[in-house]
gemmi code that builds the backbone of each chain (N, CA, C; Angstrom):
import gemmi

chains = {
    "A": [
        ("UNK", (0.877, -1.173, 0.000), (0.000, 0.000, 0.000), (0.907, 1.213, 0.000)),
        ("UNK", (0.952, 1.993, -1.181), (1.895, 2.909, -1.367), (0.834, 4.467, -1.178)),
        ("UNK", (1.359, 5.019, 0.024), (0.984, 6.346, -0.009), (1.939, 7.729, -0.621)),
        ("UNK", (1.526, 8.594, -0.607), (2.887, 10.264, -0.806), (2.479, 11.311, -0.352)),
        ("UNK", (3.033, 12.091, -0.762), (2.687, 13.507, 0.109), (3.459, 14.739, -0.762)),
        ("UNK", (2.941, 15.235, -1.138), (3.662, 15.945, -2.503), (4.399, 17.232, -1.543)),
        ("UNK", (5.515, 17.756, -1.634), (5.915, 18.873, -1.435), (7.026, 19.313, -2.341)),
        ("UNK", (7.214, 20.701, -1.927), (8.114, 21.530, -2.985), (8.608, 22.900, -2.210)),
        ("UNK", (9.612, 23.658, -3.320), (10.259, 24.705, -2.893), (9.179, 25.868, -2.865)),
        ("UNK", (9.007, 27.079, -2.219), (8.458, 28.267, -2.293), (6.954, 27.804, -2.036)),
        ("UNK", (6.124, 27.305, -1.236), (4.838, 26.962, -1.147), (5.016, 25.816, 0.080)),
        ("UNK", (3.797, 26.405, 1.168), (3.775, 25.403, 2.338), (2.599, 23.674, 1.558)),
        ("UNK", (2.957, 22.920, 2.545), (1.992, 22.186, 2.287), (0.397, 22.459, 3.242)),
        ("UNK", (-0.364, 22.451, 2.821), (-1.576, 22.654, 3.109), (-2.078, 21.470, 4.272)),
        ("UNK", (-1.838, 20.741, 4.265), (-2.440, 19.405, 5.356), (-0.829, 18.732, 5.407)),
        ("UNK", (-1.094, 17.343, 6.858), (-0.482, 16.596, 7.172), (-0.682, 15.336, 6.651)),
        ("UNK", (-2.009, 15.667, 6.063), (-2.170, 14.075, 6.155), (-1.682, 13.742, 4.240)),
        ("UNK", (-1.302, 12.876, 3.869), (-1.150, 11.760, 2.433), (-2.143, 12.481, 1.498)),
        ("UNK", (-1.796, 12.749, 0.100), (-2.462, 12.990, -1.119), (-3.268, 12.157, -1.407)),
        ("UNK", (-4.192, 12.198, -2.164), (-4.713, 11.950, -3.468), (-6.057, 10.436, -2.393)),
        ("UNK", (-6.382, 11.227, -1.324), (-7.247, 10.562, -0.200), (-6.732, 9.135, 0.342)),
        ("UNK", (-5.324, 9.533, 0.755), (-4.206, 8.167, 1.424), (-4.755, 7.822, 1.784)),
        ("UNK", (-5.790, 8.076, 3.396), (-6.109, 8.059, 4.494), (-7.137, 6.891, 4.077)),
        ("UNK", (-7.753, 7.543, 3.699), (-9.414, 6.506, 3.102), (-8.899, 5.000, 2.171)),
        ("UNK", (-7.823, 5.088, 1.340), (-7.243, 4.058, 0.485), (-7.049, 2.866, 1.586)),
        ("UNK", (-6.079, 3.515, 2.758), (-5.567, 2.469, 3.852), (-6.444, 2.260, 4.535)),
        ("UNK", (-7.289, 2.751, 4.812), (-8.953, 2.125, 5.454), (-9.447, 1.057, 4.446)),
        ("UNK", (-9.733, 1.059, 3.348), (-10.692, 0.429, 2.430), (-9.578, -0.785, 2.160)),
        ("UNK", (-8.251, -0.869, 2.387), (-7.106, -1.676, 1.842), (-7.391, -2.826, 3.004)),
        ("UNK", (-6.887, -2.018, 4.181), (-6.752, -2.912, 5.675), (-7.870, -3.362, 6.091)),
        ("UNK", (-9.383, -2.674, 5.852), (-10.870, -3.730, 5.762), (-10.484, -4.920, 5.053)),
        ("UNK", (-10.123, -5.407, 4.670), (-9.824, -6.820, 3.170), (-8.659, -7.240, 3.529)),
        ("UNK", (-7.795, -6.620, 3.481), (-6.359, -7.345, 3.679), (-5.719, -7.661, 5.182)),
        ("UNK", (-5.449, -8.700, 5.431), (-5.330, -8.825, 6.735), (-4.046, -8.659, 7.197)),
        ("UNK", (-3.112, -8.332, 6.323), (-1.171, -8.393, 6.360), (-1.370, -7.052, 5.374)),
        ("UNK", (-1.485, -5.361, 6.153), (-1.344, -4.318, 5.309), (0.067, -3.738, 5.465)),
        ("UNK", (0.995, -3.955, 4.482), (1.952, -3.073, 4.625), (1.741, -1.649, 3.955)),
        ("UNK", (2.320, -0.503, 4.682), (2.008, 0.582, 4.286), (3.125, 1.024, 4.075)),
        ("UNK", (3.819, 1.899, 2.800), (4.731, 2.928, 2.550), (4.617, 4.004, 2.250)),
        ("UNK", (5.038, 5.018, 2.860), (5.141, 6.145, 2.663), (5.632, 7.117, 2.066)),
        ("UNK", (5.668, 7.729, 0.872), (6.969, 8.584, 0.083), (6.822, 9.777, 0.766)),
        ("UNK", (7.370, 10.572, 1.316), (7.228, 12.315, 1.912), (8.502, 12.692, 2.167)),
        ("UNK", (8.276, 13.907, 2.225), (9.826, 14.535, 2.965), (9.586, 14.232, 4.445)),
        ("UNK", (8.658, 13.538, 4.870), (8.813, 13.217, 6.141), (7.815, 13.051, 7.063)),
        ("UNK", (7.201, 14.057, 7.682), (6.389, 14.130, 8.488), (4.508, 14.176, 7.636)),
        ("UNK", (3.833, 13.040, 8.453), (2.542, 13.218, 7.939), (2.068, 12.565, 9.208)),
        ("UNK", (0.706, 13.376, 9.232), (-0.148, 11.967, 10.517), (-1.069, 10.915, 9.507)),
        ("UNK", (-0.981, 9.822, 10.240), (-1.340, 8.276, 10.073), (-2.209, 8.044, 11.231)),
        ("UNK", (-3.520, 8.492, 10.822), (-4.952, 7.998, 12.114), (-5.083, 6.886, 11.639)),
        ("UNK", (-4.174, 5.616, 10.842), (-4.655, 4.595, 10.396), (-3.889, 3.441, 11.286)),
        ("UNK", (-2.814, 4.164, 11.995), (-1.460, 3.652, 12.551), (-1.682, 2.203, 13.836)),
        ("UNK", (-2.811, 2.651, 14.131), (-3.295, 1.508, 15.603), (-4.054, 0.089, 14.385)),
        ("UNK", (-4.389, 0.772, 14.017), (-5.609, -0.291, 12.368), (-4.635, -1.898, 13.073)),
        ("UNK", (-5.480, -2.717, 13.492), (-4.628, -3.708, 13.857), (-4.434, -4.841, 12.365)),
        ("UNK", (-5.109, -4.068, 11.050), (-4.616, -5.274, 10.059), (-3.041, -4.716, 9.387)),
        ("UNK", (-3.357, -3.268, 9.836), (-2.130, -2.485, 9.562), (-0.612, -3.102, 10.148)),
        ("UNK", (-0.186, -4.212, 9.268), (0.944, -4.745, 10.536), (2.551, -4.124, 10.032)),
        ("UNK", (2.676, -3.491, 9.367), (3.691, -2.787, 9.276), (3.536, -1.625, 8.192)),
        ("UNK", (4.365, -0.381, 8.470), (4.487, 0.717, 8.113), (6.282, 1.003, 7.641)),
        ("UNK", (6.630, 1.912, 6.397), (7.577, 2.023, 6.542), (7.796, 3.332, 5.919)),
        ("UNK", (8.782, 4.028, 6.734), (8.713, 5.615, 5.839), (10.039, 5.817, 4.736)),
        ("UNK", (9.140, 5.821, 3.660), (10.457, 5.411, 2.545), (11.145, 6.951, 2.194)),
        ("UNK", (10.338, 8.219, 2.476), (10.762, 9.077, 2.291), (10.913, 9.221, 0.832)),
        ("UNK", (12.044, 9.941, 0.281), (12.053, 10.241, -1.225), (13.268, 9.911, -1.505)),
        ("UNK", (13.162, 8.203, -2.398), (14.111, 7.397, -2.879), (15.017, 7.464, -3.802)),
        ("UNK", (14.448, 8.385, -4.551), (15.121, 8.890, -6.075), (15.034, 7.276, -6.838)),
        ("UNK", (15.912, 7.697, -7.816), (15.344, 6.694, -9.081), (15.817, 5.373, -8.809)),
        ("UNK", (16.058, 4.399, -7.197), (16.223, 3.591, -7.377), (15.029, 3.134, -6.445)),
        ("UNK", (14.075, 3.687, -6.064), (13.144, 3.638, -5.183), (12.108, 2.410, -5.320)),
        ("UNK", (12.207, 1.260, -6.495), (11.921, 0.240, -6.013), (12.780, -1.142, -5.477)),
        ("UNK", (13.873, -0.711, -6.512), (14.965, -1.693, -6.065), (15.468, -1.462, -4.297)),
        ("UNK", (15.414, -0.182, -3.765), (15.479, -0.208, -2.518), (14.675, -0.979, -1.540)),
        ("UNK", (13.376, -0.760, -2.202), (12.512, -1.064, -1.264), (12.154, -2.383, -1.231)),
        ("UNK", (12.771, -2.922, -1.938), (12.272, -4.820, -2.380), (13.600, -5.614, -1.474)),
        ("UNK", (14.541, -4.967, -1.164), (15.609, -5.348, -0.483), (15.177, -5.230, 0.892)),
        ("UNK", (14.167, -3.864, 1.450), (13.872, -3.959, 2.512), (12.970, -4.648, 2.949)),
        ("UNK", (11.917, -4.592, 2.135), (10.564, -5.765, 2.339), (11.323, -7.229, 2.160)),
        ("UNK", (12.268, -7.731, 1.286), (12.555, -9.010, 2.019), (13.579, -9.675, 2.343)),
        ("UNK", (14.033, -8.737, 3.280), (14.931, -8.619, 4.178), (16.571, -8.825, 4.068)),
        ("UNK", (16.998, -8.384, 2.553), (18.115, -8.327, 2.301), (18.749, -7.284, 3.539)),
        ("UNK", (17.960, -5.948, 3.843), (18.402, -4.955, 4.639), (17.687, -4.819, 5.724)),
        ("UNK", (18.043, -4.567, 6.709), (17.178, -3.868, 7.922), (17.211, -2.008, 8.082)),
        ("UNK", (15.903, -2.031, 7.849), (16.133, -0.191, 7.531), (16.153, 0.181, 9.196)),
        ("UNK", (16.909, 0.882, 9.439), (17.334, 1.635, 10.497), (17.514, 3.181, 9.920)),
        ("UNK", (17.786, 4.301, 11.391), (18.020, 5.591, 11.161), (17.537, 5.957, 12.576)),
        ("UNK", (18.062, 6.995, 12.267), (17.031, 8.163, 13.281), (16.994, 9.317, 12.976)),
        ("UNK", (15.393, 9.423, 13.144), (14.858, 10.549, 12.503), (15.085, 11.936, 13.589)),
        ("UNK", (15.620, 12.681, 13.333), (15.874, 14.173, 13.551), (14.339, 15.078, 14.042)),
        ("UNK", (13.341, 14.538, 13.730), (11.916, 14.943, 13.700), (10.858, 13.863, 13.922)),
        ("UNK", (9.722, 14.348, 14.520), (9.132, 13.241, 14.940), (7.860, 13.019, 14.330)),
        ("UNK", (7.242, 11.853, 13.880), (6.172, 11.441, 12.945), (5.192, 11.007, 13.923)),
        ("UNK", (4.338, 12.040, 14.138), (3.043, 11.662, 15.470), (1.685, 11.138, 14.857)),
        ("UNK", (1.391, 10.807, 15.869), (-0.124, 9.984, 15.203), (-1.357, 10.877, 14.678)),
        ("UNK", (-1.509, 11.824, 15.626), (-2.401, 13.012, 14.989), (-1.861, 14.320, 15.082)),
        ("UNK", (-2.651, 15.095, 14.638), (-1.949, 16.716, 14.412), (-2.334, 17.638, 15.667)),
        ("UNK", (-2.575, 17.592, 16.849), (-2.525, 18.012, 17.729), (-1.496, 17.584, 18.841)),
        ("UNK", (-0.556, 15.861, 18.182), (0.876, 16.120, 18.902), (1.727, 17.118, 18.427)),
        ("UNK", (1.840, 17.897, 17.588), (2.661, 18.643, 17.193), (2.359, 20.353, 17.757)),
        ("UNK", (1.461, 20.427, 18.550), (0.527, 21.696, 19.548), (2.153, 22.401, 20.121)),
        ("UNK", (3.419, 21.834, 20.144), (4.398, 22.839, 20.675), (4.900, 23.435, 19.664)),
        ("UNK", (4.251, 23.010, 18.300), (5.091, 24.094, 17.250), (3.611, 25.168, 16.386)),
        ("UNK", (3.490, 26.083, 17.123), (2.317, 26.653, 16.486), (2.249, 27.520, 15.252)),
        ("UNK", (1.313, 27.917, 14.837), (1.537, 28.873, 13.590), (1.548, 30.322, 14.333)),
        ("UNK", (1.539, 30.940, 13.870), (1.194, 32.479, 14.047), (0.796, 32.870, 13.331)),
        ("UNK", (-0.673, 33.869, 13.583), (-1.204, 33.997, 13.997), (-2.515, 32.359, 14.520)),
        ("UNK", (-2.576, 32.214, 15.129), (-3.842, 31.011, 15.761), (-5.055, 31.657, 15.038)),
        ("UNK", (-5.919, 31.216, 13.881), (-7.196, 31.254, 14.086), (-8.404, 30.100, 13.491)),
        ("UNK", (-8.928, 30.014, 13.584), (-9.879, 28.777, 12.634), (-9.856, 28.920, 11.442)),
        ("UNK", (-9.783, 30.351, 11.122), (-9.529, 30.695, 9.475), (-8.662, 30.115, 8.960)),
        ("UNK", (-6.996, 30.416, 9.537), (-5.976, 29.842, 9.093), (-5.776, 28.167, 9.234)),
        ("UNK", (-6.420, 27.574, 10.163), (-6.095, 26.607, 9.979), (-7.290, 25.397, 9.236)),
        ("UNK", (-7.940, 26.603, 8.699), (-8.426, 25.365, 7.358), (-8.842, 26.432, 6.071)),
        ("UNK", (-7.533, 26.765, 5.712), (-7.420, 27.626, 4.954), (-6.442, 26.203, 3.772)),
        ("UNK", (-6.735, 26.718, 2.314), (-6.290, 25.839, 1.100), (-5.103, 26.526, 0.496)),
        ("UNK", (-5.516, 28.016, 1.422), (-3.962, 28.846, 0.564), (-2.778, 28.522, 1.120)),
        ("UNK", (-1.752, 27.992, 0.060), (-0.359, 27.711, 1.293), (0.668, 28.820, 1.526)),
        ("UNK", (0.066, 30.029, 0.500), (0.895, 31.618, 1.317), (-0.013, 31.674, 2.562)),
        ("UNK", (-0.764, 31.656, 3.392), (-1.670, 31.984, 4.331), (-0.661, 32.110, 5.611)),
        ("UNK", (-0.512, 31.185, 5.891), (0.501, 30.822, 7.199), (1.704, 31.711, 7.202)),
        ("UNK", (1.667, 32.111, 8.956), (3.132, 32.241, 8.964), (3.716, 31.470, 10.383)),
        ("UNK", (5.170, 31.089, 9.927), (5.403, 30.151, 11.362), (6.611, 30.755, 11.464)),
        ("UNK", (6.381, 31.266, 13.614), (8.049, 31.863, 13.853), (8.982, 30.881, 13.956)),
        ("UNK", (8.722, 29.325, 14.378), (9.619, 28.864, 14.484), (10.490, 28.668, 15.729)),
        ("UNK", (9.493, 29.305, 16.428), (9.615, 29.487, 18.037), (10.621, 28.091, 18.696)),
        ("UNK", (10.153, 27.279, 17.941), (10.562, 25.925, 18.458), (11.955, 25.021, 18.442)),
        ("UNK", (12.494, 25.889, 17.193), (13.828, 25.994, 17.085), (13.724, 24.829, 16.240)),
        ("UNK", (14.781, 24.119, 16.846), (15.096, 22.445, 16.372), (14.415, 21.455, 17.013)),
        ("UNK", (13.689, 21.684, 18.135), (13.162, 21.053, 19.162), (12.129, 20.342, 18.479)),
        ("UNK", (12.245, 19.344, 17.175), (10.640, 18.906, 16.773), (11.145, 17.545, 16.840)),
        ("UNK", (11.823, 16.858, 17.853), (11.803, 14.927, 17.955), (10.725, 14.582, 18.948)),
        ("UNK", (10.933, 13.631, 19.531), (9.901, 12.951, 20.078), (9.785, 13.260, 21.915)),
        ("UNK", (10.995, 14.033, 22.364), (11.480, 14.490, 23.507), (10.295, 15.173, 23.575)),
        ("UNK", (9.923, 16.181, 22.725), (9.168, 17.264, 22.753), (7.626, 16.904, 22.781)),
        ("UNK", (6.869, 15.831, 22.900), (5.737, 15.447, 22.649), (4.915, 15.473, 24.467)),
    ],
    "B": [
        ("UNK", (8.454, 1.569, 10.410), (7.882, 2.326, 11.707), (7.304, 1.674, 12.652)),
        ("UNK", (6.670, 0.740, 11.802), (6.116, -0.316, 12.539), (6.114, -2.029, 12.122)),
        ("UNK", (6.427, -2.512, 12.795), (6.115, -4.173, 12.437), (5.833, -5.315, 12.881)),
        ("UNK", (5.043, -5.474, 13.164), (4.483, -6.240, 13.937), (4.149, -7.678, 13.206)),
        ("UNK", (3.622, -8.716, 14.480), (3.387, -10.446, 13.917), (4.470, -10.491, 12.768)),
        ("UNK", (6.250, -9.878, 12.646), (7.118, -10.275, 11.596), (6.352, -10.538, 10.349)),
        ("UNK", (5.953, -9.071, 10.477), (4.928, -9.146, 9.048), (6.377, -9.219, 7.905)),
        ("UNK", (7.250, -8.106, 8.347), (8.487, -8.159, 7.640), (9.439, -8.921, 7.811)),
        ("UNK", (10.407, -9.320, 7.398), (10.507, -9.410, 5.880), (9.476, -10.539, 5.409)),
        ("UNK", (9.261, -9.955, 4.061), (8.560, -11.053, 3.159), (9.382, -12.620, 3.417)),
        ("UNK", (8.401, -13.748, 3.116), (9.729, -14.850, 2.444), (8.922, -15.021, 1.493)),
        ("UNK", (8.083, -15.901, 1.447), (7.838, -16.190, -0.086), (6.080, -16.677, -0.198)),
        ("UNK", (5.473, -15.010, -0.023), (3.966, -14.938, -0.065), (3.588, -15.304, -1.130)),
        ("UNK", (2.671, -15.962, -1.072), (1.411, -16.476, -1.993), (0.595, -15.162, -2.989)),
        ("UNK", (0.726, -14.425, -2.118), (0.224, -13.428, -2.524), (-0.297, -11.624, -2.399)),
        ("UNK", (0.893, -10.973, -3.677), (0.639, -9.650, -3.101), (-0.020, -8.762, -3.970)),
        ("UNK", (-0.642, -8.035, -2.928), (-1.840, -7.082, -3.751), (-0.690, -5.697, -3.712)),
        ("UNK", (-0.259, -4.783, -4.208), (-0.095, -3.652, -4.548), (-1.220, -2.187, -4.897)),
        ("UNK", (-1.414, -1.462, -3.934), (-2.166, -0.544, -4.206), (-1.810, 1.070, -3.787)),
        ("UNK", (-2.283, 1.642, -4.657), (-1.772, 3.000, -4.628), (-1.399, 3.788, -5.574)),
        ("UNK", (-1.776, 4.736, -6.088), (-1.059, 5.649, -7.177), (0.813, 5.906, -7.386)),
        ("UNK", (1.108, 5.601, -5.558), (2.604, 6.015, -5.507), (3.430, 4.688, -5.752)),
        ("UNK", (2.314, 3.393, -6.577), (3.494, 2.468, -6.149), (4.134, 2.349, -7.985)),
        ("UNK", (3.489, 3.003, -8.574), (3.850, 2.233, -10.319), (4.419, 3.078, -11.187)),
        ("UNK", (4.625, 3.768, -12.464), (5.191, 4.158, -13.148), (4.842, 5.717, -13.163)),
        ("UNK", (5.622, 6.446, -13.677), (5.537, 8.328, -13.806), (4.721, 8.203, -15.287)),
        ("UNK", (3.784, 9.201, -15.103), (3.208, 9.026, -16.473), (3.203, 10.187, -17.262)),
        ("UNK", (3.578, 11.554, -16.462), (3.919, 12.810, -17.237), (5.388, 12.723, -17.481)),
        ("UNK", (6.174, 11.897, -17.810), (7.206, 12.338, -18.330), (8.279, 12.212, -16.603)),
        ("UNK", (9.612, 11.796, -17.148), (10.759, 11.587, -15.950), (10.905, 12.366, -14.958)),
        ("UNK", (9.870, 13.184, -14.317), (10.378, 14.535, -13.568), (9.119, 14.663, -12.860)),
        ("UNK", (9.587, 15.759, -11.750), (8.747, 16.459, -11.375), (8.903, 17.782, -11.431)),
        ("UNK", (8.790, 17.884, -12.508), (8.803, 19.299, -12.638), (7.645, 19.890, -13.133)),
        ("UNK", (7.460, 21.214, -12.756), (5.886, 21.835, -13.227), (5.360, 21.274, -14.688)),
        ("UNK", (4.492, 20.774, -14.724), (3.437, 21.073, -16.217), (2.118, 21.389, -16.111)),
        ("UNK", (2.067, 22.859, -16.644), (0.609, 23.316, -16.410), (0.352, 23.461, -14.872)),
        ("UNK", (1.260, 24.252, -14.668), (1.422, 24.739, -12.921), (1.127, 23.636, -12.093)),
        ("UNK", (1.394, 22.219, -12.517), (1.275, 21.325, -11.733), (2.201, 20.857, -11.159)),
        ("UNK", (3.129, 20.304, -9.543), (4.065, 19.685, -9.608), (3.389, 18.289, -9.486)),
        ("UNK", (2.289, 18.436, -8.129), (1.490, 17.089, -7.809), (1.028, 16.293, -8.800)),
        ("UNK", (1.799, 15.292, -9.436), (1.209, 14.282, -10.578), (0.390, 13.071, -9.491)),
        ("UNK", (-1.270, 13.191, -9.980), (-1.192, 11.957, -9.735), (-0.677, 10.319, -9.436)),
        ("UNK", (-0.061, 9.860, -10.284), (0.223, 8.502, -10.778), (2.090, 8.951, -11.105)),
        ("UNK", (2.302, 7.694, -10.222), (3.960, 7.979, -10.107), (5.087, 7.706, -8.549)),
        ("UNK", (5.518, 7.078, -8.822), (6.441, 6.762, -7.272), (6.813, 8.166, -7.285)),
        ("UNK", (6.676, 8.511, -5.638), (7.280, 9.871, -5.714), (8.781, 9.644, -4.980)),
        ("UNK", (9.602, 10.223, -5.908), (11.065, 9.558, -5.634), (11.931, 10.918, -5.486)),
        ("UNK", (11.288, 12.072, -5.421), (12.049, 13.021, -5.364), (11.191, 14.028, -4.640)),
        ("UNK", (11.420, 15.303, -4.105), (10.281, 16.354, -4.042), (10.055, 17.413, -5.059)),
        ("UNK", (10.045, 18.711, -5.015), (9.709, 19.470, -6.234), (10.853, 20.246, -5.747)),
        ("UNK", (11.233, 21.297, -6.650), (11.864, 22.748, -6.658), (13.241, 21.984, -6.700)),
        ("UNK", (14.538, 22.929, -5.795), (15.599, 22.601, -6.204), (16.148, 21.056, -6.145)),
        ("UNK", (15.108, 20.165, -5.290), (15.203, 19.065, -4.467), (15.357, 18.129, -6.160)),
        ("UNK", (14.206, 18.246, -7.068), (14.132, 17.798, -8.054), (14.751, 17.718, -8.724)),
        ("UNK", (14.599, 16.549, -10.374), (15.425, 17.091, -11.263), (14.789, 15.772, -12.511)),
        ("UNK", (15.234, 15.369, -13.552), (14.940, 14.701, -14.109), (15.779, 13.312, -14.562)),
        ("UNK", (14.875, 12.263, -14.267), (15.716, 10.987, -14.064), (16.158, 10.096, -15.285)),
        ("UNK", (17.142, 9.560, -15.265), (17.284, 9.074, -16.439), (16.801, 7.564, -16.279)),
        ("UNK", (16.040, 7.295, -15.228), (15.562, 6.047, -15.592), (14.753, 5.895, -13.718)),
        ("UNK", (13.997, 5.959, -13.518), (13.167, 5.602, -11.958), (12.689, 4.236, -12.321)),
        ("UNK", (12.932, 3.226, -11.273), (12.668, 1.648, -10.636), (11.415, 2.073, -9.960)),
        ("UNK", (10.295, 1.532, -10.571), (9.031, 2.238, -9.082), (8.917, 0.893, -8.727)),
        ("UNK", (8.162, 1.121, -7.247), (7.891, -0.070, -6.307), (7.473, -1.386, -7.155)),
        ("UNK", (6.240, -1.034, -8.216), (5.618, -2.181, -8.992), (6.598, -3.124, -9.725)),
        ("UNK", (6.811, -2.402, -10.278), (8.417, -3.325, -10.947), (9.210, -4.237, -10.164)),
        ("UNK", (9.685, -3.383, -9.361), (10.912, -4.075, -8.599), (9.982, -5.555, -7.836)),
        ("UNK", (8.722, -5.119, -7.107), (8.042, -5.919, -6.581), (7.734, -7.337, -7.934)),
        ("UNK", (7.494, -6.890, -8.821), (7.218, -7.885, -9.856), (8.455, -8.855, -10.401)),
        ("UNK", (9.698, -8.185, -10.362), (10.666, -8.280, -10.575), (10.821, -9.903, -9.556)),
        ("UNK", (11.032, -9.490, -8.186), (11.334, -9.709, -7.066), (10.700, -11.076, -6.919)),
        ("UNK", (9.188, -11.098, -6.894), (8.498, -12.275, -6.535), (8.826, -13.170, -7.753)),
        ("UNK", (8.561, -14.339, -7.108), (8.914, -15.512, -7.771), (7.540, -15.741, -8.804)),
        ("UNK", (7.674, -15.315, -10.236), (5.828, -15.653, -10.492), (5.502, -17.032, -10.428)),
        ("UNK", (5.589, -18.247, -10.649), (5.227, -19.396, -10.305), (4.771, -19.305, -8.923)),
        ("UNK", (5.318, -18.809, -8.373), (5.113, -19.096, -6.745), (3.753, -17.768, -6.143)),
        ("UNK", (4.089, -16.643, -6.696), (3.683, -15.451, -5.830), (2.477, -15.068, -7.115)),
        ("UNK", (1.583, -14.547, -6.864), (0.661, -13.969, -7.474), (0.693, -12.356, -6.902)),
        ("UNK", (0.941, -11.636, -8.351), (1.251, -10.154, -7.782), (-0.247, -9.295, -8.791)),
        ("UNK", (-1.181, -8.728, -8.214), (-2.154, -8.392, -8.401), (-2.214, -6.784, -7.755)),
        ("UNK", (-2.465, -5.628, -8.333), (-2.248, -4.565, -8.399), (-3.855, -3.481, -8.768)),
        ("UNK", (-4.145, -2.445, -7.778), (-4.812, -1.188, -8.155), (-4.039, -0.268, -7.943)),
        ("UNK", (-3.851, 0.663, -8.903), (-3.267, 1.821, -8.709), (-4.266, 3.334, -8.555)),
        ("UNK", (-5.425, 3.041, -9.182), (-5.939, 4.091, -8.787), (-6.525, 4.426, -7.538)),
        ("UNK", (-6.517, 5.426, -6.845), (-7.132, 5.631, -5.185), (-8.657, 5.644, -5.611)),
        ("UNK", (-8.749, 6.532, -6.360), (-10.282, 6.720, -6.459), (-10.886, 5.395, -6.381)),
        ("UNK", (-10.653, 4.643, -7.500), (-11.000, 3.546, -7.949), (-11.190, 2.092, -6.333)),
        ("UNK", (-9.875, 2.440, -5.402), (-9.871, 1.898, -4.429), (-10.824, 2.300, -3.573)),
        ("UNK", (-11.121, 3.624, -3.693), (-12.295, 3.859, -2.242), (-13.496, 3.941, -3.120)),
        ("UNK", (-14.049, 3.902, -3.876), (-15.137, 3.859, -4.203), (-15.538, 2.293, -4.839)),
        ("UNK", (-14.856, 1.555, -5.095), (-15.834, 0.532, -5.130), (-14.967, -0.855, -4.883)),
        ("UNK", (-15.680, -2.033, -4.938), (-14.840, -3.290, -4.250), (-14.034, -4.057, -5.358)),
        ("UNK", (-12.862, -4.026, -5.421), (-12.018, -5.255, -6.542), (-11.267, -6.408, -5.601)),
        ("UNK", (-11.368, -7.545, -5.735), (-11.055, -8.752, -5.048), (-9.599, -8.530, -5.190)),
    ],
}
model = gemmi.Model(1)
for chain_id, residues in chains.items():
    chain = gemmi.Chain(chain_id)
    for i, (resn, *xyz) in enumerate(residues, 1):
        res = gemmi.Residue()
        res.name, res.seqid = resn, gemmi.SeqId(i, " ")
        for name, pos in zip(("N", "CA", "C"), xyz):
            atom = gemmi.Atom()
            atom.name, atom.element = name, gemmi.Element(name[0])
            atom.pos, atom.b_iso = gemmi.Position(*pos), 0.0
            res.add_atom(atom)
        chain.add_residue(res)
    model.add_chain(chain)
structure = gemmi.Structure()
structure.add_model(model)
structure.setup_entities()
């Protein structure tokens, strides 16, 4: 089950959650399939309300592979490699773990707003976005 | 991120379903680069991000392949939706 998350230079992303209705795909996948592996392409951070899904039995964040991005990933699914790392930033389950890094200005407007000039973030938080911080 | 009941590694399943727009081939062309103020292509491993991050490949391996590649076909039955829509709106075995 291959999800993504499109981002780019000069433009915020608008949501946390997976393109092109991830969220709903891995619902309708893991109803039927009882062994769901899920991958992820992003620069990183997205929430996964699908993450507890107990058919959901593994997840993996492939991030952005470049052009060898299946041959990688067929080594990891069977088990030529063990993917290890550590992530610098932390991938939470919903979007209210991330409540220590706020936008500025706070309002309901902005935060379900489609424009991605809208936002502005000070950044208050520094580097402080791993899992310490939750 | 997660793995549980040693779902991982594969050894040698009977059978895998593949689903998702991000798991199979680029269909606008080797890149992500804007067309028609678009970077977000539907359909396509996303193997890079947009802007300077990007660039154009002289050849991308997407998941489907390699996965097809990989399984044994005598042995493994590899069965595939790529469209999302197509996945949440109605039932394919």
């Amino acid at each position: 089950m291959f999800l993504k998350s499109w981002s780019t230079e000069a433009e915020d992303r608008t949501t946390l959650h997976t393109d092109w209705q991830g969220d709903s795909v891995v619902q309708k996948v893991a109803s039927i399939c009882p062994n769901t592996v899920v991958v992820v392409h992003s620069s990183g951070v997205n929430v996964m309300p699908w993450v507890e899904n107990p058919n959901v039995t593994a997840v993996l964040a492939a991030h952005l592979p470049g052009q060898e991005a299946g041959n990688s990933l067929v080594d990891v699914l069977w088990g030529d490699i063990n993917p290890s790392g550590h992530l610098p930033y932390t991938i939470a389950k919903k979007e209210s773990d991330y409540d220590f890094a706020p936008i500025t200005p706070e309002s309901a407007e902005l935060e379900n707003t489609e424009d991605s000039m809208a936002w502005q973030s000070d950044f208050k938080e520094g580097v402080l976005i791993d899992y310490s911080e939750l | 991120m997660k793995n549980i009941n040693r779902t991982l590694p594969l050894k040698a399943p009977k059978r895998i379903g593949v689903f998702g727009n991000d798991a199979g081939d680029l269909t606008n062309g080797m890149s992500y680069l804007y067309f028609n103020q678009v970077g977000k292509y539907e359909y396509g491993v996303m193997a890079t991000g947009g802007g300077s991050g990007s660039g154009i490949f002289t050849y991308v391996v997407n998941p489907l392949d390699a996965i097809k590649q990989r399984a044994d076909f005598k042995k493994t039955l590899v069965q595939y939706v790529l469209n999302n829509t197509a996945i949440v709106e109605k039932d394919s075995p």
